[in-house]
Structures are given as structure tokens and as C-alpha cells.
N, CA and C atoms as an extended XYZ file, in Angstrom:
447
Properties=species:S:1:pos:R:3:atomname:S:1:resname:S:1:resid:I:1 pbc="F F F"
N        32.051       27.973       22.299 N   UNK     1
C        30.626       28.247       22.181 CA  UNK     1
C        30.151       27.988       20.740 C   UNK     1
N        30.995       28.556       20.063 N   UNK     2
C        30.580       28.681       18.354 CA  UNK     2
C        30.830       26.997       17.729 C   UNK     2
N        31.442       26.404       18.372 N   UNK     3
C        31.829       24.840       18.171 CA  UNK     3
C        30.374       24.141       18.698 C   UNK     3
N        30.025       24.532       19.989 N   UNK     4
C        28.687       23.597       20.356 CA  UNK     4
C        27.389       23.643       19.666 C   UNK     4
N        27.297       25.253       18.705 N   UNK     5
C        26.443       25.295       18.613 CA  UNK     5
C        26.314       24.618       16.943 C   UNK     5
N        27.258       24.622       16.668 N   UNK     6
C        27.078       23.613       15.153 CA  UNK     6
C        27.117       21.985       15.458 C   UNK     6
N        27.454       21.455       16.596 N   UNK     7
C        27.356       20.319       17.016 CA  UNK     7
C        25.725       20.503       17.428 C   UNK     7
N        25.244       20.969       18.177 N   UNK     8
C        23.943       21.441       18.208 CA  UNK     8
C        23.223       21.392       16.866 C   UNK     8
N        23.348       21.764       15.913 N   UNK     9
C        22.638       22.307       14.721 CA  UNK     9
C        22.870       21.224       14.229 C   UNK     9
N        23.906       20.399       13.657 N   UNK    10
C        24.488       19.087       13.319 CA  UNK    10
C        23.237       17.775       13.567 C   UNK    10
N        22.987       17.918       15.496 N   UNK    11
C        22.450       16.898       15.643 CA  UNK    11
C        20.805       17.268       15.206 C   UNK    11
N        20.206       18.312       15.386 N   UNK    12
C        19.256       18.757       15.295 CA  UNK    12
C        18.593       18.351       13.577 C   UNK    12
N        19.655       18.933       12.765 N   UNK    13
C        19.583       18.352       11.470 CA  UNK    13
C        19.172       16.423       11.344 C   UNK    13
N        19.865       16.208       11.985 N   UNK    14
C        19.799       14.521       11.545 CA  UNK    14
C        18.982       14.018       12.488 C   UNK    14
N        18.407       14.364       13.396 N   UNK    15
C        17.329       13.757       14.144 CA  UNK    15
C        15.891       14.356       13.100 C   UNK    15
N        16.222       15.244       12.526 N   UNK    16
C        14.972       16.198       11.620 CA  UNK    16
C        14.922       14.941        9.996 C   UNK    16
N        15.913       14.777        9.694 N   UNK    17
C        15.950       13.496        8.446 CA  UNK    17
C        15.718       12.049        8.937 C   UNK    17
N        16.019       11.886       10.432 N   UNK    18
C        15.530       10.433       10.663 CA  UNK    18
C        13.567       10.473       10.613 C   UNK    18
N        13.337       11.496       11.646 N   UNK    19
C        11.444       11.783       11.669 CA  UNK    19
C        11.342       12.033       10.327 C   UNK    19
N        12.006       12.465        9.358 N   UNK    20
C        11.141       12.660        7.807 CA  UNK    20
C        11.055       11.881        7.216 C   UNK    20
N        12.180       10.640        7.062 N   UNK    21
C        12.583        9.585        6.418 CA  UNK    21
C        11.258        8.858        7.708 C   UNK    21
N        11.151        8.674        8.897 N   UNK    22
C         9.902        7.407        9.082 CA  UNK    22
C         8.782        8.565        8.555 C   UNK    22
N         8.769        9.720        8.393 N   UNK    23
C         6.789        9.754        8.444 CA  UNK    23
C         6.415        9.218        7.041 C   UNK    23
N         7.699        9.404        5.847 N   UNK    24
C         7.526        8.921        4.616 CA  UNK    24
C         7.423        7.363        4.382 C   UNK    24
N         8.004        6.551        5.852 N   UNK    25
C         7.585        5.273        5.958 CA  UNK    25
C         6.331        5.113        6.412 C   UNK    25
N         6.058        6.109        7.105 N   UNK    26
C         4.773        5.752        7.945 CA  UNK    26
C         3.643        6.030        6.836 C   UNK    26
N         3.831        6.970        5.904 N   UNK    27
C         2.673        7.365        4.478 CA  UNK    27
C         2.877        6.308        3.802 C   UNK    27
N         3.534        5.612        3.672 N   UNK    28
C         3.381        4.044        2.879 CA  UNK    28
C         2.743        3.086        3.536 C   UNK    28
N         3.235        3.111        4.902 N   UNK    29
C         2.413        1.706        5.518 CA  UNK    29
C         1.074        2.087        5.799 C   UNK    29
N         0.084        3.498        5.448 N   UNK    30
C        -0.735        4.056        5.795 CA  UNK    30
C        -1.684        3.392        4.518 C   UNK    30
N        -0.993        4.068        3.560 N   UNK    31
C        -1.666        3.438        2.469 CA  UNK    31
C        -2.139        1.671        2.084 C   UNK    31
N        -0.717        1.252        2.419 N   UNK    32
C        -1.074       -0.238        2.484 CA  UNK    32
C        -1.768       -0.664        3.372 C   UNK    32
N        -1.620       -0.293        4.242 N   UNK    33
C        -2.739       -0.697        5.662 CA  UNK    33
C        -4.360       -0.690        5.103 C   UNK    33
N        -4.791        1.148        4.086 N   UNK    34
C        -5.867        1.010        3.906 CA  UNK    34
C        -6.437        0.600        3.003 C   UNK    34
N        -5.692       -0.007        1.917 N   UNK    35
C        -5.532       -0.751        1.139 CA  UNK    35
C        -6.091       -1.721        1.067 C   UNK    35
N        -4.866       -2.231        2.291 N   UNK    36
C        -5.620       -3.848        2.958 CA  UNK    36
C        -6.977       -4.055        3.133 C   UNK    36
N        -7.683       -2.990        4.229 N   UNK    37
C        -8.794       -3.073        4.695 CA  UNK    37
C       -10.093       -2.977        3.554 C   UNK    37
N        -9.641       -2.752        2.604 N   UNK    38
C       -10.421       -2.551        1.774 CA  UNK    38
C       -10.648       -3.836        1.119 C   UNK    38
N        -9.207       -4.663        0.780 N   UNK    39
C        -9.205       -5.907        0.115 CA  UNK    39
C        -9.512       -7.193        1.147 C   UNK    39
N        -9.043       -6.644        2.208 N   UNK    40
C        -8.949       -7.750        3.159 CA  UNK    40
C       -10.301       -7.902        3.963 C   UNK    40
N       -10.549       -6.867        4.800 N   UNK    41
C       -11.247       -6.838        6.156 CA  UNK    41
C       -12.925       -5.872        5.248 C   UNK    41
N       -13.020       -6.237        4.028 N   UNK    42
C       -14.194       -6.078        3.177 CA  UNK    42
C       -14.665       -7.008        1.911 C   UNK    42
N       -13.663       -6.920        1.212 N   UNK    43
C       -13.800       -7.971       -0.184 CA  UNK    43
C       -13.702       -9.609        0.608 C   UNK    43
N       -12.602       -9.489        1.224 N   UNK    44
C       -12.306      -11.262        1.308 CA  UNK    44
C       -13.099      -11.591        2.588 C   UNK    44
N       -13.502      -10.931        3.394 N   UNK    45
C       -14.040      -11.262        4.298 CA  UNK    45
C       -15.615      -11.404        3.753 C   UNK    45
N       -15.980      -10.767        2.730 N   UNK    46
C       -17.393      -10.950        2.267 CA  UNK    46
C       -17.711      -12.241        1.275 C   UNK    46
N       -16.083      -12.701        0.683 N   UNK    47
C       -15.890      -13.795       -0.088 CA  UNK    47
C       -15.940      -14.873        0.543 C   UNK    47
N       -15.504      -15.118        1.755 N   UNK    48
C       -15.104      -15.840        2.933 CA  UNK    48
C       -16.638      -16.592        3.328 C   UNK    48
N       -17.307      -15.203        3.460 N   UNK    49
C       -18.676      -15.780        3.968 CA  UNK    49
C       -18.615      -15.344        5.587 C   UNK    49
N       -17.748      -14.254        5.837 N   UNK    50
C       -17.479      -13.891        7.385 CA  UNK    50
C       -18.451      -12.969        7.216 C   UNK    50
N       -18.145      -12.069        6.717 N   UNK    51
C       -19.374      -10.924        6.682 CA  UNK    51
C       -20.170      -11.059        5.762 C   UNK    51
N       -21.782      -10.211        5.691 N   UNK    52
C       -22.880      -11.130        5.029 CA  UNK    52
C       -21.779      -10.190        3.708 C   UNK    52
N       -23.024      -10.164        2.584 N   UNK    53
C       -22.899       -9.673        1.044 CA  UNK    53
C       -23.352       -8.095        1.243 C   UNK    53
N       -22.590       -7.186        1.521 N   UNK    54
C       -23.436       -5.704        1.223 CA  UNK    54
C       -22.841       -4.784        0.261 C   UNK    54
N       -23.504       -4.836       -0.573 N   UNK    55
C       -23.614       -3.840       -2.207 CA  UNK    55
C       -22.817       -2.971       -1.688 C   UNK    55
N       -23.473       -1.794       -0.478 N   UNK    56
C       -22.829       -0.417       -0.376 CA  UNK    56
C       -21.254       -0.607       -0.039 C   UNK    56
N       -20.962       -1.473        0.766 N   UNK    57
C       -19.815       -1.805        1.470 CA  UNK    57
C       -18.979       -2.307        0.342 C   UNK    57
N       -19.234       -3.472       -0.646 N   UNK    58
C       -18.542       -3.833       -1.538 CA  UNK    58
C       -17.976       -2.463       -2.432 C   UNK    58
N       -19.008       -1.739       -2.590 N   UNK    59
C       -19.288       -0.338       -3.762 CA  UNK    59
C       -17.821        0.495       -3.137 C   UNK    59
N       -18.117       -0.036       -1.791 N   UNK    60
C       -16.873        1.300       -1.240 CA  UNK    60
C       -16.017        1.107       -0.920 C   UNK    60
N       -15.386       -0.449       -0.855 N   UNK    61
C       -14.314       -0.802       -1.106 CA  UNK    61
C       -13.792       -1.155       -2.057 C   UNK    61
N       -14.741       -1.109       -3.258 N   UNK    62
C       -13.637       -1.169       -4.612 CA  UNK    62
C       -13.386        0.801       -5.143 C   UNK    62
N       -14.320        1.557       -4.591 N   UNK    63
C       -14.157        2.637       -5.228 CA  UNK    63
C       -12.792        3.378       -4.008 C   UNK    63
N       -12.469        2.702       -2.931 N   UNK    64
C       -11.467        3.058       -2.044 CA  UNK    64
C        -9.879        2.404       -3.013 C   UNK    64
N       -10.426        1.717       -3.562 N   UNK    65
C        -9.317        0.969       -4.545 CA  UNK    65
C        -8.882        1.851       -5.504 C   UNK    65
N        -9.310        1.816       -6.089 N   UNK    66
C        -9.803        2.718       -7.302 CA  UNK    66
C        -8.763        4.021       -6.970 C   UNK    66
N        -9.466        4.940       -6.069 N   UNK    67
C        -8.475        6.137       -5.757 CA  UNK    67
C        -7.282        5.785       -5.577 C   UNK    67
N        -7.166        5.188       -4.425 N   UNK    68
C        -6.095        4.708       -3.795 CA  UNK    68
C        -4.714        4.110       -4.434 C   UNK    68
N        -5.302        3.187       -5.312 N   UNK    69
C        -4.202        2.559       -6.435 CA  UNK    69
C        -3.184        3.347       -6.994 C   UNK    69
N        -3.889        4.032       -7.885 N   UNK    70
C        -3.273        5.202       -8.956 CA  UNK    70
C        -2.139        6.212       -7.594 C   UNK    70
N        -2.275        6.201       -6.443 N   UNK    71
C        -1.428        7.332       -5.712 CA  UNK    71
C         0.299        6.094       -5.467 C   UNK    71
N         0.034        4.863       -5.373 N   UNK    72
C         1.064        4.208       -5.103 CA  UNK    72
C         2.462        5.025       -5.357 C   UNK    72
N         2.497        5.076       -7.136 N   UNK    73
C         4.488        5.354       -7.302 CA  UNK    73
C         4.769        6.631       -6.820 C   UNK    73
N         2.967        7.408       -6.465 N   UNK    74
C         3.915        8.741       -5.580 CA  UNK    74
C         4.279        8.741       -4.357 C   UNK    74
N         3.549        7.906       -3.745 N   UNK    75
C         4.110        7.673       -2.271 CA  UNK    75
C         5.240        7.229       -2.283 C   UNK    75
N         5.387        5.927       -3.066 N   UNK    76
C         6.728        5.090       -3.164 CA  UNK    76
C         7.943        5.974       -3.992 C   UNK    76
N         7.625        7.519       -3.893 N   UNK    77
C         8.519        8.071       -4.200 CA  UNK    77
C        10.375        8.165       -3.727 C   UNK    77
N         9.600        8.666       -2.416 N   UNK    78
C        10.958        8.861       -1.764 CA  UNK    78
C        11.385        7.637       -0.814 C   UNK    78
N        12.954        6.758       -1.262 N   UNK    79
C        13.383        5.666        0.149 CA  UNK    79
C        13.198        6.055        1.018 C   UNK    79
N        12.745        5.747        2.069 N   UNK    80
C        12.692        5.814        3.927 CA  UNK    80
C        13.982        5.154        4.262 C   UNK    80
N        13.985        3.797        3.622 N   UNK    81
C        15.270        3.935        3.924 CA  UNK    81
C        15.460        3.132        5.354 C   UNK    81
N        13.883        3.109        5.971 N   UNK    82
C        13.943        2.040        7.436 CA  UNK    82
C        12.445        1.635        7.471 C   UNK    82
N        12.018        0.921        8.283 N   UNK    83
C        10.436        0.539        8.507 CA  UNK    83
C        10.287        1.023        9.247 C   UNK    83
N         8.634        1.235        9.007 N   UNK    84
C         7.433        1.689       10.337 CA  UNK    84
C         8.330        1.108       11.521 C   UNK    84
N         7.915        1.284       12.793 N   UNK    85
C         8.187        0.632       14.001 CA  UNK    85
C         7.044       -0.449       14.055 C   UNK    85
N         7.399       -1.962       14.920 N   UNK    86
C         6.087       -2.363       14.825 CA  UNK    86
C         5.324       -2.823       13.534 C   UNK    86
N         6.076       -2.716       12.332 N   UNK    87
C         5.292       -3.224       11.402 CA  UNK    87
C         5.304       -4.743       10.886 C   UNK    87
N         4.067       -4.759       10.540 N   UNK    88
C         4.478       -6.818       10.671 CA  UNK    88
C         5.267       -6.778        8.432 C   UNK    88
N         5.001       -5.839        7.650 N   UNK    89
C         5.035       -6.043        6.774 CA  UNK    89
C         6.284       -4.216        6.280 C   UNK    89
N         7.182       -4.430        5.357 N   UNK    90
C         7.728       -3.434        4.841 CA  UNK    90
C         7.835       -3.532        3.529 C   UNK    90
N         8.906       -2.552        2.987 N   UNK    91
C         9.270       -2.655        1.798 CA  UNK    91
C        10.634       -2.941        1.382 C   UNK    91
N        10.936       -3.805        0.397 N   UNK    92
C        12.029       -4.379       -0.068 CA  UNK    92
C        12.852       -2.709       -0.354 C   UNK    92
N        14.371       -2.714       -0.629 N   UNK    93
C        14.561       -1.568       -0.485 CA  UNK    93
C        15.000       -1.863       -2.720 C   UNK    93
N        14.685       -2.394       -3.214 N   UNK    94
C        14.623       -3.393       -4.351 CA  UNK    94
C        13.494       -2.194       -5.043 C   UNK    94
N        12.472       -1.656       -4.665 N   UNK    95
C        11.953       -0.572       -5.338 CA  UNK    95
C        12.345        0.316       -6.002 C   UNK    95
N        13.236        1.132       -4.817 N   UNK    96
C        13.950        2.175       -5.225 CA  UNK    96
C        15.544        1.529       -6.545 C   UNK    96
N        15.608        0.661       -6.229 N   UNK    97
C        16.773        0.146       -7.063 CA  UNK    97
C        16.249        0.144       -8.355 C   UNK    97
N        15.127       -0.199       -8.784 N   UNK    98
C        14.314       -0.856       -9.936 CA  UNK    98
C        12.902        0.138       -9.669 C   UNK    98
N        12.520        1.183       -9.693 N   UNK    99
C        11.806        1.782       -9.615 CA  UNK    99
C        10.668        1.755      -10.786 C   UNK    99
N        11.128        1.736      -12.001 N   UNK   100
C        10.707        1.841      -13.403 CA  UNK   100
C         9.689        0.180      -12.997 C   UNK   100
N        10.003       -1.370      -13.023 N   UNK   101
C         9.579       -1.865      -12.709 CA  UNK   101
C         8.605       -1.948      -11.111 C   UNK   101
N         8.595       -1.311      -10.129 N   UNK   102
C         7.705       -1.007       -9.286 CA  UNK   102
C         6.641       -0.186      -10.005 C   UNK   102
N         6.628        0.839      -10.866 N   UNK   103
C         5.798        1.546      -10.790 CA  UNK   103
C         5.321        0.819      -12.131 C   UNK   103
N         5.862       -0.174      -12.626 N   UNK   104
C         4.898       -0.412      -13.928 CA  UNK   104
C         3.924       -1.910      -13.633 C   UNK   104
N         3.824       -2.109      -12.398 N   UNK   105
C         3.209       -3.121      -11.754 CA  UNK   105
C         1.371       -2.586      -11.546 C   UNK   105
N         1.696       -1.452      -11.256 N   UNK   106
C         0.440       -0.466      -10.876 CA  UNK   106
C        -0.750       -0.118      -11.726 C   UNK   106
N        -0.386        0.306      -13.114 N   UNK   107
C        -0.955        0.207      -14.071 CA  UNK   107
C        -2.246       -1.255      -14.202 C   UNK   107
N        -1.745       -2.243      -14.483 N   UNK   108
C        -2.620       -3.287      -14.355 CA  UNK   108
C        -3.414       -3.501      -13.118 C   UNK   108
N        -3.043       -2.971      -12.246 N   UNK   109
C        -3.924       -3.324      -11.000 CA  UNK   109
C        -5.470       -2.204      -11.157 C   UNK   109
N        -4.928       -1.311      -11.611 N   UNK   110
C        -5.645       -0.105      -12.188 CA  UNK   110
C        -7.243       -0.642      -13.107 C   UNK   110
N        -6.582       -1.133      -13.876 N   UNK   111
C        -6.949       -1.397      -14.988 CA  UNK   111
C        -8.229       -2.735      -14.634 C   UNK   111
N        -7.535       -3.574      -13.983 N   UNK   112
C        -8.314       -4.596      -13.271 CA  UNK   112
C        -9.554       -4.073      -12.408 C   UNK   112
N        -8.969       -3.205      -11.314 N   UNK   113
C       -10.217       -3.106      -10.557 CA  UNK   113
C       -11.576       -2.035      -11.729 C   UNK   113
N       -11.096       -1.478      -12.654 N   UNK   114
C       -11.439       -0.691      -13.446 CA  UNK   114
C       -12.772       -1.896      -14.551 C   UNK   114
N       -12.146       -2.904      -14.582 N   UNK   115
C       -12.460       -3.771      -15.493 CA  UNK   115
C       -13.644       -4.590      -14.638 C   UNK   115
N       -13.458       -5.081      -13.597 N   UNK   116
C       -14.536       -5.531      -12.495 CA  UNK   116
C       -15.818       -4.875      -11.807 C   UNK   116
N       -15.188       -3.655      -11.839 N   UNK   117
C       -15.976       -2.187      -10.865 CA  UNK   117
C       -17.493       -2.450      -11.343 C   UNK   117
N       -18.241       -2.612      -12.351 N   UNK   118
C       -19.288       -2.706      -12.381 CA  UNK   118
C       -19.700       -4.365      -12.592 C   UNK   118
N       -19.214       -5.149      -12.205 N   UNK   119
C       -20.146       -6.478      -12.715 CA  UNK   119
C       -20.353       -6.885      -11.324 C   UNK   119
N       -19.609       -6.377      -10.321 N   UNK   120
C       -19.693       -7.126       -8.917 CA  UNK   120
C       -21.279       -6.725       -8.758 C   UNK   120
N       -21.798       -8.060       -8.549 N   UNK   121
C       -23.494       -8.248       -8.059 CA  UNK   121
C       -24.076       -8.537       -7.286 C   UNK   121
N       -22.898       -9.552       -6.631 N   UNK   122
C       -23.120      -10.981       -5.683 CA  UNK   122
C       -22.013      -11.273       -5.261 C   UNK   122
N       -21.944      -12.398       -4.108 N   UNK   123
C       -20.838      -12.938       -3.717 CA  UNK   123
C       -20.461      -13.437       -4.619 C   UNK   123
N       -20.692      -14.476       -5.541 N   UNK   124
C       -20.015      -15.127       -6.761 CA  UNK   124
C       -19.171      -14.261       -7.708 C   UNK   124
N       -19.877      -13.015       -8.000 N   UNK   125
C       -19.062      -12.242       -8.865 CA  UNK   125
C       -18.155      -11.538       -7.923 C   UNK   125
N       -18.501      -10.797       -6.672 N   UNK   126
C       -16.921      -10.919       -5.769 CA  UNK   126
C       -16.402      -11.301       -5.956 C   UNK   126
N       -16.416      -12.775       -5.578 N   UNK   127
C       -15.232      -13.455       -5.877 CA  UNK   127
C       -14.244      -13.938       -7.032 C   UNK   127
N       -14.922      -13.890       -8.021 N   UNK   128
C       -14.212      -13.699       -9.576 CA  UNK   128
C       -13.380      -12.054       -9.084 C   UNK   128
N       -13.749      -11.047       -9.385 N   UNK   129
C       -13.467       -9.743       -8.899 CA  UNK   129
C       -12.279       -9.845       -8.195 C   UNK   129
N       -12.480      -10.238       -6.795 N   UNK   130
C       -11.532      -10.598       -6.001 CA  UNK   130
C        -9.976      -10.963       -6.470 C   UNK   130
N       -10.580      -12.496       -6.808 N   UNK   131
C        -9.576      -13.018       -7.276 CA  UNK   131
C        -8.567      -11.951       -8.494 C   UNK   131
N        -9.225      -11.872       -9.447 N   UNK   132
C        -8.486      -10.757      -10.310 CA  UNK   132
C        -7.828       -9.763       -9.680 C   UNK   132
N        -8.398       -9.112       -9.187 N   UNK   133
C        -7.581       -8.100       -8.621 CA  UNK   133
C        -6.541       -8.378       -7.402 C   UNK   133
N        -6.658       -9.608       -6.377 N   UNK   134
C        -5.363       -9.856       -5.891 CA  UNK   134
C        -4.498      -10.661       -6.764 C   UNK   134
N        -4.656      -11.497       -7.776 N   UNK   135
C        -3.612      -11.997       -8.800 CA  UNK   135
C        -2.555      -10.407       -8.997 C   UNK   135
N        -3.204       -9.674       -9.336 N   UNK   136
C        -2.122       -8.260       -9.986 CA  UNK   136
C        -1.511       -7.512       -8.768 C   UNK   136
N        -1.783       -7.758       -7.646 N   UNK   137
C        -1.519       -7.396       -5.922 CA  UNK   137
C        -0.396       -8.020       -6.055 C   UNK   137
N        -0.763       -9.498       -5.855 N   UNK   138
C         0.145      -10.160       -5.706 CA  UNK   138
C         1.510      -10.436       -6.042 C   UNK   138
N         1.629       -9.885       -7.707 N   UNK   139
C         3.008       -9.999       -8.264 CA  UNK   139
C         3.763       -8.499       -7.846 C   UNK   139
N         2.931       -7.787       -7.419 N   UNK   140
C         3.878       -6.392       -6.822 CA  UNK   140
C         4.143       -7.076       -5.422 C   UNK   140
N         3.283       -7.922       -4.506 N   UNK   141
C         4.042       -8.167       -3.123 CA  UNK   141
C         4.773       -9.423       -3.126 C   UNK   141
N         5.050       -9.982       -4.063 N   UNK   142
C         5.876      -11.136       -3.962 CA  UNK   142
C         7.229      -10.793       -4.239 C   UNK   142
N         7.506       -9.527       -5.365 N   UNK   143
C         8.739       -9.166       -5.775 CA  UNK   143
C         9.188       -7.742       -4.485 C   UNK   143
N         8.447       -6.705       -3.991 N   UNK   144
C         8.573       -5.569       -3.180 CA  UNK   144
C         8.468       -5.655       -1.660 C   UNK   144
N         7.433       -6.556       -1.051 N   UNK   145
C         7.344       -6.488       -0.008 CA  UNK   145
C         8.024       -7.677        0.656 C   UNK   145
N         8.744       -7.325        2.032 N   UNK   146
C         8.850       -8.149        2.983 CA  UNK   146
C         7.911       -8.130        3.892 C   UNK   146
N         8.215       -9.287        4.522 N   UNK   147
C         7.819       -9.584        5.974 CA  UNK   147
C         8.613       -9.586        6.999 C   UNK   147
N         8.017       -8.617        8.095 N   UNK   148
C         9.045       -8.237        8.723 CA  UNK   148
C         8.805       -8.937       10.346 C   UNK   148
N         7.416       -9.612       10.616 N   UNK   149
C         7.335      -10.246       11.588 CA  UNK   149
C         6.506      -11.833       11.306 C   UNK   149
């Protein structure tokens, strides 16, 4: 009896670190997801010429930046250690190895959208904007992120 129930407790434990280890995957791909939508499915889509030019919308996807940025190296605190389920995009496990360089990527991205935040006027200056701020995106997802589909 006293044998099953630590085999019991045993498995209970490690099914409890697999769900903690994904929800801490799932708070990363949460962030990047809204991230995205902010850069992607607002800025570039307004650069694009898909969606018209709207001030408020631009206003609130760079100030969604803005917050959002600065929380990165705490999320990217703890390895998960596995991916979301279903995710088309993860993380190199190269973070946690080199952490000091992940988190000093962040800073400039900071700094950028910080540096743009008020000149955006127009689509033209979007897109200057834009561009800047995925150049400094970019060298954190070329070295951290995979692709996972």
C-alpha cells in the first residue's frame, strides 16, 4: 500500500512539472503572439496598405510595444524546456544557454520603439518606424527563435 502510494505521489509530481514547464511555454508564446499582432496584423498591415492609416490604432500598437517589450527577459526566465503544442514558431533552447546575450538584445528594441513613438504621423513615417523597430526584432529572432512548422 505504502509503495503505491509514493508511486502515486511520484507520478502526480511529474505530470504537475510537465503542465508548469508548458504553461511557462504557453506565457511566452502568449507574449510573442501579442507582440506579433501588434507589429504584424497593425503596423505592417497599415504599411502594406491592407488596412487604411489609423492614428488611434497605430498609437496602440506601438504603446502595446512599449509595455510589452521591457517584460521579455522575465518571461524568458524560466526553460520550458518543450514547445507550445501546435506552435508554428518556438524558442531555441540557445537562450537559456547564453541568457546574458538574450536579454541584452531587448534593451535596443526598447529604446527604438521609444525613439519613433512620437514622430509616427503617416504611413510614410510608419514605415521608417516600422522598419527600425523590426531591424532590432529581427536580430533577437534570427539568433533565438525557431521554426517549428
Amino acid at each position: 500500500m505504502m509503495r503505491t502510494v509514493v508511486v502515486a505521489g511520484a507520478l502526480l509530481l511529474g505530470v504537475g512539472a510537465v503542465m508548469a514547464q508548458q504553461d511557462v511555454a504557453v506565457q511566452q508564446d502568449n507574449l510573442m503572439r501579442a507582440q506579433g499582432k501588434s507589429m504584424y496584423g497593425v503596423l505592417l498591415k497599415t504599411v502594406k496598405g491592407e488596412t487604411p492609416y489609423d492614428q488611434a490604432a497605430v498609437d496602440a500598437a506601438v504603446a502595446d510595444l512599449e509595455k510589452s517589450v521591457p517584460t521579455i527577459p522575465t518571461v524568458f526566465t524560466t526553460n520550458p524546456k518543450e514547445d507550445v503544442v501546435n506552435a508554428t514558431y518556438g524558442s531555441k533552447q540557445s537562450i537559456w544557454q547564453n541568457k546574458a546575450d538574450f536579454d541584452s538584445k531587448v534593451p535596443p528594441v526598447i529604446k527604438t520603439i521609444a525613439d519613433v513613438k512620437g514622430s509616427i504621423k503617416d504611413a510614410a513615417s510608419l514605415k521608417v518606424a516600422f522598419d527600425a523597430i523590426q531591424e532590432k526584432c529581427t536580430g533577437c529572432h534570427e539568433t533565438y527563435r525557431v521554426k517549428l512548422k
